[in-house]
CHARMM-style PDB file with segment names, atoms N, HN, CA, C and O in Angstrom:
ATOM      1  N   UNK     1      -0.539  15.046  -0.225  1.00  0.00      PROA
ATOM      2  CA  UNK     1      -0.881  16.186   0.566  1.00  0.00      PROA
ATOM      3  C   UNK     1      -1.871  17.012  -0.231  1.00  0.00      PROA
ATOM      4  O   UNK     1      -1.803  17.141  -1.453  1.00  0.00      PROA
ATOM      5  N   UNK     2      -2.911  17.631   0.639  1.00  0.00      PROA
ATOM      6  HN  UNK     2      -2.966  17.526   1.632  1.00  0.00      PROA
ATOM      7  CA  UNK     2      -4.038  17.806  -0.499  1.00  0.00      PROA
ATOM      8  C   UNK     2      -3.944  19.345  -0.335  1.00  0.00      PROA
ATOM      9  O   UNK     2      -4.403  19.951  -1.304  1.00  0.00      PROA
ATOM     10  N   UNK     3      -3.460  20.113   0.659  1.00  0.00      PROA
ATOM     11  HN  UNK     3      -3.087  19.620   1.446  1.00  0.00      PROA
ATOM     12  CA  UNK     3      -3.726  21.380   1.062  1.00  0.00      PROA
ATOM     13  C   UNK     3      -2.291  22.399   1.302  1.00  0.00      PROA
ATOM     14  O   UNK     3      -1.470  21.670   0.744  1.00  0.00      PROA
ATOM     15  N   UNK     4      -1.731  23.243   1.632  1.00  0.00      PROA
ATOM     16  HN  UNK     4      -2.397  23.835   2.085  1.00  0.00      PROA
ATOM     17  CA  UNK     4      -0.754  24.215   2.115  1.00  0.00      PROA
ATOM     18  C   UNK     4      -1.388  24.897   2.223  1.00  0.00      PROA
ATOM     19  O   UNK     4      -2.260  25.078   1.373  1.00  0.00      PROA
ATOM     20  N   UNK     5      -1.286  25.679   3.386  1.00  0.00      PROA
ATOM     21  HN  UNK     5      -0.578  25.532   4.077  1.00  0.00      PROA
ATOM     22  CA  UNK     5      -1.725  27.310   3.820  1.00  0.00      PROA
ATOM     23  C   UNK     5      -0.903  28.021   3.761  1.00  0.00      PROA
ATOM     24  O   UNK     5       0.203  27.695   4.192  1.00  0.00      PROA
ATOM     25  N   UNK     6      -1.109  29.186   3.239  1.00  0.00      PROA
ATOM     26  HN  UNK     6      -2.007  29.451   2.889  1.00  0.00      PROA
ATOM     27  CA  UNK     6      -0.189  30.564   2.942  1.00  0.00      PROA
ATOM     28  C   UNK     6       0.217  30.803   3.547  1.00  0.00      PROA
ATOM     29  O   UNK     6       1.357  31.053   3.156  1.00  0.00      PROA
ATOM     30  N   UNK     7       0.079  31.037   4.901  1.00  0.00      PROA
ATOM     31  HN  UNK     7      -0.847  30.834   5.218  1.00  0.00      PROA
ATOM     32  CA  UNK     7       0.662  31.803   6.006  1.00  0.00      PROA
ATOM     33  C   UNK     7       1.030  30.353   6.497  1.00  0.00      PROA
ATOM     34  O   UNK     7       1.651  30.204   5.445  1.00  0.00      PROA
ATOM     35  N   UNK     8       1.190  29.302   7.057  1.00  0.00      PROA
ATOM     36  HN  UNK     8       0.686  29.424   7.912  1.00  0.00      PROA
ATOM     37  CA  UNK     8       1.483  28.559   8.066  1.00  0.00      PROA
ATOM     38  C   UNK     8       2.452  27.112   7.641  1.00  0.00      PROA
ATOM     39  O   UNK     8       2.751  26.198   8.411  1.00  0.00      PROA
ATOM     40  N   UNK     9       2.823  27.245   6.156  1.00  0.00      PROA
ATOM     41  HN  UNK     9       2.581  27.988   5.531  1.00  0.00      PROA
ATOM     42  CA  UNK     9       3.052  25.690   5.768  1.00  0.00      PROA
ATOM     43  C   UNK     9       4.285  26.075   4.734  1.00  0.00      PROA
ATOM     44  O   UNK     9       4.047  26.879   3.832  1.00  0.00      PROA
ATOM     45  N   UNK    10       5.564  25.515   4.866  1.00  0.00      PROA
ATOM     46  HN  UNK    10       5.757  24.863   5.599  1.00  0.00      PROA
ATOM     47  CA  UNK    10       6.460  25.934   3.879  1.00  0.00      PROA
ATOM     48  C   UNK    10       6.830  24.413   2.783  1.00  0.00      PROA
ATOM     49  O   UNK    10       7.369  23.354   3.106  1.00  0.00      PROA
ATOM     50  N   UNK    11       6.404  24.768   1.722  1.00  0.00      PROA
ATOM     51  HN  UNK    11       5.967  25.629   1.460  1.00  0.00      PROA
ATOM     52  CA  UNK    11       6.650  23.702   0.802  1.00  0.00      PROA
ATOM     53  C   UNK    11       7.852  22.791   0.706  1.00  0.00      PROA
ATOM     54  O   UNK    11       7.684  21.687   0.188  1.00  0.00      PROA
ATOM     55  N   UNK    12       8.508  22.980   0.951  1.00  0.00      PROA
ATOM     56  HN  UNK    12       8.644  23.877   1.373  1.00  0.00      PROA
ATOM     57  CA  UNK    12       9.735  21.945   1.309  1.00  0.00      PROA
ATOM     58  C   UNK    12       9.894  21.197   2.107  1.00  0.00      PROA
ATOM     59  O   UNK    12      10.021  19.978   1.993  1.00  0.00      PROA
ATOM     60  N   UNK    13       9.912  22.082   3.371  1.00  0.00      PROA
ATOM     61  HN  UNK    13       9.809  23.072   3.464  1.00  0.00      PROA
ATOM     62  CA  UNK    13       9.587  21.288   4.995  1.00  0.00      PROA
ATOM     63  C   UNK    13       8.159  19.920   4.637  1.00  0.00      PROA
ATOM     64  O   UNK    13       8.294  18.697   4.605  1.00  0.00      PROA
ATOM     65  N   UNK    14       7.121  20.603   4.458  1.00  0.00      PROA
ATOM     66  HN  UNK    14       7.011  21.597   4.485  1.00  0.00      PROA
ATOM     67  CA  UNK    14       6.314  19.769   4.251  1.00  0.00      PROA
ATOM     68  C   UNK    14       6.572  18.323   2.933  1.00  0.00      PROA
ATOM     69  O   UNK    14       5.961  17.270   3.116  1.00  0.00      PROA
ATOM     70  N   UNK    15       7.567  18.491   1.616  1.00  0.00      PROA
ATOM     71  HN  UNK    15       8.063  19.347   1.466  1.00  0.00      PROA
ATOM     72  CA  UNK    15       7.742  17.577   0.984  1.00  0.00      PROA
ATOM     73  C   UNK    15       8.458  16.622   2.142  1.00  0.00      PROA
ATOM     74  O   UNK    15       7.988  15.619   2.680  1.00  0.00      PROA
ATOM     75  N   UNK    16       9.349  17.062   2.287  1.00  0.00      PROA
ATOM     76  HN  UNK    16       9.731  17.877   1.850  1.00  0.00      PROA
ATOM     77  CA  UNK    16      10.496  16.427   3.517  1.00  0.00      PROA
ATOM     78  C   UNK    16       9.673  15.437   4.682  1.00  0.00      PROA
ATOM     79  O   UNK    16       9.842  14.241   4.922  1.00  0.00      PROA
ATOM     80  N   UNK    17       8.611  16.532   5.371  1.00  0.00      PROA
ATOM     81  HN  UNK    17       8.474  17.503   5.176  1.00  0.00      PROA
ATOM     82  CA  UNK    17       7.888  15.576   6.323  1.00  0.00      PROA
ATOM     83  C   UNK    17       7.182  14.107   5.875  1.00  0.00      PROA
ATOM     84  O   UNK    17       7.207  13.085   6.561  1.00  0.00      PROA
ATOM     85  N   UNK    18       6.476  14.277   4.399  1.00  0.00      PROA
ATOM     86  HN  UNK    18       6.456  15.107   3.842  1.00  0.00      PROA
ATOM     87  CA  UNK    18       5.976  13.384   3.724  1.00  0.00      PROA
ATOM     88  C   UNK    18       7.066  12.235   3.387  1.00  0.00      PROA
ATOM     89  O   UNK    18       6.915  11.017   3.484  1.00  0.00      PROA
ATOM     90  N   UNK    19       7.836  12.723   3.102  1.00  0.00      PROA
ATOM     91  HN  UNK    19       7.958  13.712   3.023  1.00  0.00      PROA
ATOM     92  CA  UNK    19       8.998  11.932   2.511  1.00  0.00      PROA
ATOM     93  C   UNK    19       9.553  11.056   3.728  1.00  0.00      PROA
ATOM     94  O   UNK    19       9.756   9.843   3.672  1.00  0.00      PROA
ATOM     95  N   UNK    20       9.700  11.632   4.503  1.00  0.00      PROA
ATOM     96  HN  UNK    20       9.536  12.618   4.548  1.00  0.00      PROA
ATOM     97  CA  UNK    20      10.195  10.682   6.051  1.00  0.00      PROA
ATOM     98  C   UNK    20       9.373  10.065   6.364  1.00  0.00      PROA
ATOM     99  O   UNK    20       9.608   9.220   7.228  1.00  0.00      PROA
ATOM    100  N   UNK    21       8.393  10.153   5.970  1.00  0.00      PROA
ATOM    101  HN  UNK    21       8.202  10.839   5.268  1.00  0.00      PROA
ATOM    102  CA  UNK    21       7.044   9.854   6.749  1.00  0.00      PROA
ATOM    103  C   UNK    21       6.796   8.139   6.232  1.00  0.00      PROA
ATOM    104  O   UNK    21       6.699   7.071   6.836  1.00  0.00      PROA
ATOM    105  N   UNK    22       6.756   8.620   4.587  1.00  0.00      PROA
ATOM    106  HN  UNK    22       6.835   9.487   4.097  1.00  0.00      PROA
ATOM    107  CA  UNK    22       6.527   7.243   3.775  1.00  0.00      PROA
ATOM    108  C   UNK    22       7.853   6.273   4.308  1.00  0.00      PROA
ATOM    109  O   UNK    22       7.731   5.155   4.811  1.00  0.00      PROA
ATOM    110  N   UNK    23       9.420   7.149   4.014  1.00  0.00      PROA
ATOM    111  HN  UNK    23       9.520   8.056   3.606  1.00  0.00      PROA
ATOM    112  CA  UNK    23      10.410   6.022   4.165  1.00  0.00      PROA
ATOM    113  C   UNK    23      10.489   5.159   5.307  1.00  0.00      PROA
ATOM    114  O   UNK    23      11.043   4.060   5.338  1.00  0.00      PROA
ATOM    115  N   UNK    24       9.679   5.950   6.577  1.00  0.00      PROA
ATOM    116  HN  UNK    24       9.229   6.842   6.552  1.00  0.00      PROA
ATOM    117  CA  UNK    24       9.442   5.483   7.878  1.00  0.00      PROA
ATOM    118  C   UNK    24       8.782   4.034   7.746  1.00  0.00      PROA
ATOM    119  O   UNK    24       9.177   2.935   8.135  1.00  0.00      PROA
ATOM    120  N   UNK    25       7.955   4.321   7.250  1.00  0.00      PROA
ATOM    121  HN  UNK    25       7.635   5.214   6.934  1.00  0.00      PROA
ATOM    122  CA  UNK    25       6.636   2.941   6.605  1.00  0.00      PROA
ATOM    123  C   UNK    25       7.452   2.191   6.089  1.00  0.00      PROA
ATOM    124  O   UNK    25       7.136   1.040   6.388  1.00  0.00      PROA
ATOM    125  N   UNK    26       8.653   2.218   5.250  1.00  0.00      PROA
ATOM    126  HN  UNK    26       8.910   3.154   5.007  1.00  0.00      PROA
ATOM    127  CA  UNK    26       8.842   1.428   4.450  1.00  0.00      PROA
ATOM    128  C   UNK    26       8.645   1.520   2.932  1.00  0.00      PROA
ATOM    129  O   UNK    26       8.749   0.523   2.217  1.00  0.00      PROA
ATOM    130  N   UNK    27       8.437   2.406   2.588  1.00  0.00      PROA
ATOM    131  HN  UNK    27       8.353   3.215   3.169  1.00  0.00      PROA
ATOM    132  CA  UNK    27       7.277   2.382   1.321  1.00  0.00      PROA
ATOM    133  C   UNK    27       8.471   3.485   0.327  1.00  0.00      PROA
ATOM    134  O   UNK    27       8.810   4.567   0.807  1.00  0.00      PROA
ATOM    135  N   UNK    28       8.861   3.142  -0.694  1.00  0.00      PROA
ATOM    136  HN  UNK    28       8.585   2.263  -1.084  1.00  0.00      PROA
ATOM    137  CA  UNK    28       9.621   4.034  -1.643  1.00  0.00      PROA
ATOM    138  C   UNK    28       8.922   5.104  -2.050  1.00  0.00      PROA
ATOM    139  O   UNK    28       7.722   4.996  -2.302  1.00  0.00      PROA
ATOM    140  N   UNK    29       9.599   6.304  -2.168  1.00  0.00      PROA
ATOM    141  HN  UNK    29      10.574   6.392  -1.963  1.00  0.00      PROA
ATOM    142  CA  UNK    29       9.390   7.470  -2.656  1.00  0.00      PROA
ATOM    143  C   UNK    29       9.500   7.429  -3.676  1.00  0.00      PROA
ATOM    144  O   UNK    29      10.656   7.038  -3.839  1.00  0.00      PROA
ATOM    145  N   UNK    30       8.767   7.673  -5.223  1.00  0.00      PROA
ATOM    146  HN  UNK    30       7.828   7.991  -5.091  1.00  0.00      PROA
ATOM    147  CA  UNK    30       9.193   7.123  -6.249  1.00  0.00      PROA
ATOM    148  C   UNK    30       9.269   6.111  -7.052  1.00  0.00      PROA
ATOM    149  O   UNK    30       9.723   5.813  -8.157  1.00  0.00      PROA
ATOM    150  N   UNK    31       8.694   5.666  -6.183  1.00  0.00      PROA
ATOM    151  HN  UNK    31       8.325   5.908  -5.285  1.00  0.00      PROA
ATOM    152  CA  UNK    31       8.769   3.750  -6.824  1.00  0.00      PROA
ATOM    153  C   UNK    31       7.457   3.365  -6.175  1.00  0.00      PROA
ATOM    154  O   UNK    31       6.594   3.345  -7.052  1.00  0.00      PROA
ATOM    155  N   UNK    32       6.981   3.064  -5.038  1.00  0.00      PROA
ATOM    156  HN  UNK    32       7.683   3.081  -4.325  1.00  0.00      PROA
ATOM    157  CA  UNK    32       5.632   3.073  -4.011  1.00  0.00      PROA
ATOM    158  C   UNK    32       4.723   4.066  -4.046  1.00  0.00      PROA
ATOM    159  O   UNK    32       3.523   3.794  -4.072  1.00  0.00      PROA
ATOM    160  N   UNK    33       5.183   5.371  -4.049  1.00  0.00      PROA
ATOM    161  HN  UNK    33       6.158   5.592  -4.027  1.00  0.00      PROA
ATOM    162  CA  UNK    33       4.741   6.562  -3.894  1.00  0.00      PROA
ATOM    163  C   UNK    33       5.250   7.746  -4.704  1.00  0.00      PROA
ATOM    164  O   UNK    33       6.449   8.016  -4.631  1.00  0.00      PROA
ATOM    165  N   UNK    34       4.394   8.517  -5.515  1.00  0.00      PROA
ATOM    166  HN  UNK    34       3.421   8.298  -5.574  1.00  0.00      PROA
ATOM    167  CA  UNK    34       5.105  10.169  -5.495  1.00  0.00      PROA
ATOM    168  C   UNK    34       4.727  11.194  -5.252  1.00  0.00      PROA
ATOM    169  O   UNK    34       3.570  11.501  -5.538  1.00  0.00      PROA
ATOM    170  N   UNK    35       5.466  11.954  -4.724  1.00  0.00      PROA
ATOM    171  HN  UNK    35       6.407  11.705  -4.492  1.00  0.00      PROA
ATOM    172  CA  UNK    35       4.850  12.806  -4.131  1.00  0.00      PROA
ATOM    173  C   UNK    35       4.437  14.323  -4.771  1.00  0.00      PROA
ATOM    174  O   UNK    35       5.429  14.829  -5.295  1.00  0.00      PROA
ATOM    175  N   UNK    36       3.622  14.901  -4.835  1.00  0.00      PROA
ATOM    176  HN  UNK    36       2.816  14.490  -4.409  1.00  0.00      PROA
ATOM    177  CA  UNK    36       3.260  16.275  -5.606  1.00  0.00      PROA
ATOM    178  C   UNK    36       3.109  17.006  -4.927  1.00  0.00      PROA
ATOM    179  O   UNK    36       2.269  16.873  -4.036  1.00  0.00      PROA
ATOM    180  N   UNK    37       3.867  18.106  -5.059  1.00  0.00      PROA
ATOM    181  HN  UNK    37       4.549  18.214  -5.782  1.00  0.00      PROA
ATOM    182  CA  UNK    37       4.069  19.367  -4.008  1.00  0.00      PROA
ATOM    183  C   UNK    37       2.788  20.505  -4.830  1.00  0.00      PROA
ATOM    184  O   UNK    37       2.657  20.873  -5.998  1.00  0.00      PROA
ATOM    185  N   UNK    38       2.154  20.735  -3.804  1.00  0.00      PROA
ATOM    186  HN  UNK    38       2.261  20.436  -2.856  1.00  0.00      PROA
ATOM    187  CA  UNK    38       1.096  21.338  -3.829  1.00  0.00      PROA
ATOM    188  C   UNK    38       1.373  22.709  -3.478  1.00  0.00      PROA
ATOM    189  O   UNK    38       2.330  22.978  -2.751  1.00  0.00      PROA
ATOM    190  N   UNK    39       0.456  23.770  -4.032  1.00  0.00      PROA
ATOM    191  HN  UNK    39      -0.321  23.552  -4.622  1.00  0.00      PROA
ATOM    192  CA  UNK    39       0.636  25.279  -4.110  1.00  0.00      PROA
ATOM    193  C   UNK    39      -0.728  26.100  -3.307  1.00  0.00      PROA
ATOM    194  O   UNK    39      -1.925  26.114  -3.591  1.00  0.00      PROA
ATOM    195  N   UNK    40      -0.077  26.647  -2.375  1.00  0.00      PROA
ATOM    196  HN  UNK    40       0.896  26.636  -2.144  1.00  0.00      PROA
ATOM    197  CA  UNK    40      -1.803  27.582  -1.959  1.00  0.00      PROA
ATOM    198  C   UNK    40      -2.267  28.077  -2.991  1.00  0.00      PROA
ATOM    199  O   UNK    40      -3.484  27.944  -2.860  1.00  0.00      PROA
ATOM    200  N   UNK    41      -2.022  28.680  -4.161  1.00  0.00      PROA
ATOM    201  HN  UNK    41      -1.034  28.788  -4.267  1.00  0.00      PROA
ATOM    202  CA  UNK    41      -2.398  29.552  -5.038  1.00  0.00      PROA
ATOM    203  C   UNK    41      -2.842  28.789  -6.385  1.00  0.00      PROA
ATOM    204  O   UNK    41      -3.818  29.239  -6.985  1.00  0.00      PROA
ATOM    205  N   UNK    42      -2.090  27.513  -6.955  1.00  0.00      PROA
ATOM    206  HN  UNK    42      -1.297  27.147  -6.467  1.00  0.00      PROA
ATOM    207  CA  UNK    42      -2.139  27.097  -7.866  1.00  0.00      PROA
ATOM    208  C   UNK    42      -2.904  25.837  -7.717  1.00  0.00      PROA
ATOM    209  O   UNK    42      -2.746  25.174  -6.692  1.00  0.00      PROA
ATOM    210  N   UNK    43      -3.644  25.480  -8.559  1.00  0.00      PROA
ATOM    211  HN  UNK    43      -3.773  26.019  -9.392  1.00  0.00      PROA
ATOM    212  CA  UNK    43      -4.794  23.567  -8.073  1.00  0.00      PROA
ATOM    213  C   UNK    43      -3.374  22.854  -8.869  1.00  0.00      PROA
ATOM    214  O   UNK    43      -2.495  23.521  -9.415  1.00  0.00      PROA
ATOM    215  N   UNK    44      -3.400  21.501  -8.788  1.00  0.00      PROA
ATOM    216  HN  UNK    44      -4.113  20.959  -8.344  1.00  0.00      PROA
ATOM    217  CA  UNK    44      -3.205  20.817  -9.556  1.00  0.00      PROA
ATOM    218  C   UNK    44      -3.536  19.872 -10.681  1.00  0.00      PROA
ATOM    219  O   UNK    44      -4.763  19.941 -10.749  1.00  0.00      PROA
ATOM    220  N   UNK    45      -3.187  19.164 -11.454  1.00  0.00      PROA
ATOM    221  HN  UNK    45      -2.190  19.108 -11.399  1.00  0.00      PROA
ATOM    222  CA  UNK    45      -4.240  18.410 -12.795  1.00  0.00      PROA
ATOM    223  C   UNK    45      -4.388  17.808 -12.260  1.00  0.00      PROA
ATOM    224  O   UNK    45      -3.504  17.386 -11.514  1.00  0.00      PROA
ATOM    225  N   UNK    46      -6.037  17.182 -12.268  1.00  0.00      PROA
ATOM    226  HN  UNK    46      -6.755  17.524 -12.875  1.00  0.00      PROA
ATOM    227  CA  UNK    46      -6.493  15.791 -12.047  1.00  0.00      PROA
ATOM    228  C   UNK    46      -5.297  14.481 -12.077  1.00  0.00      PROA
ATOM    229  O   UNK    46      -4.630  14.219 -13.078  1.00  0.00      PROA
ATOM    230  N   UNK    47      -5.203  13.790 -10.845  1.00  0.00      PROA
ATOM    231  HN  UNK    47      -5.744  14.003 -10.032  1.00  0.00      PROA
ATOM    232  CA  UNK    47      -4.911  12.810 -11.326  1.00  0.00      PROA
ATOM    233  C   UNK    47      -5.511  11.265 -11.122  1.00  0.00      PROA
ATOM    234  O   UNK    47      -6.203  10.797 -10.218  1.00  0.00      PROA
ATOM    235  N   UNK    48      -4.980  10.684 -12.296  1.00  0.00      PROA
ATOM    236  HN  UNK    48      -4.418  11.063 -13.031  1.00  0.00      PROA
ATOM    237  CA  UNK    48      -6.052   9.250 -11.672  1.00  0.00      PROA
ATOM    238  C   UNK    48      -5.361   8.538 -11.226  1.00  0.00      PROA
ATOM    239  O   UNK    48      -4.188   8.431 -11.585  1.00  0.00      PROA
ATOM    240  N   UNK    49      -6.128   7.578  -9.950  1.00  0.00      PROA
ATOM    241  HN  UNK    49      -7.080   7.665  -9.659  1.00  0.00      PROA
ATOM    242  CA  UNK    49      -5.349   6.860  -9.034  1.00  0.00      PROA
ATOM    243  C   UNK    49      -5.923   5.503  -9.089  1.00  0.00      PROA
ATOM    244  OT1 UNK    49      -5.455   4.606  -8.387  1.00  0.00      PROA
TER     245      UNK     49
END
């Protein structure tokens, strides 16, 4: 998830949606995928993919 908006997006709900989203696919949380909860206010470190 690359974005949250201040006013409109609550960080949890949104980990959660992601999270159902992948297990839906099939795809491990954690093992396939991880997920980084993103901050309106704060960037995160580069990461390489």
């Amino acid at each position: 998830m690359g974005h949250l908006s201040k006013e409109n997006n609550v960080k949890e709900l949104a980990h959660m949606t992601m999270k159902n989203a992948l297990m839906q696919a099939d795809l491990a949380v954690d093992h396939d995928f991880k997920i980084y909860d993103t901050s309106p206010d704060t960037a995160l470190p580069l990461a390489k993919i």
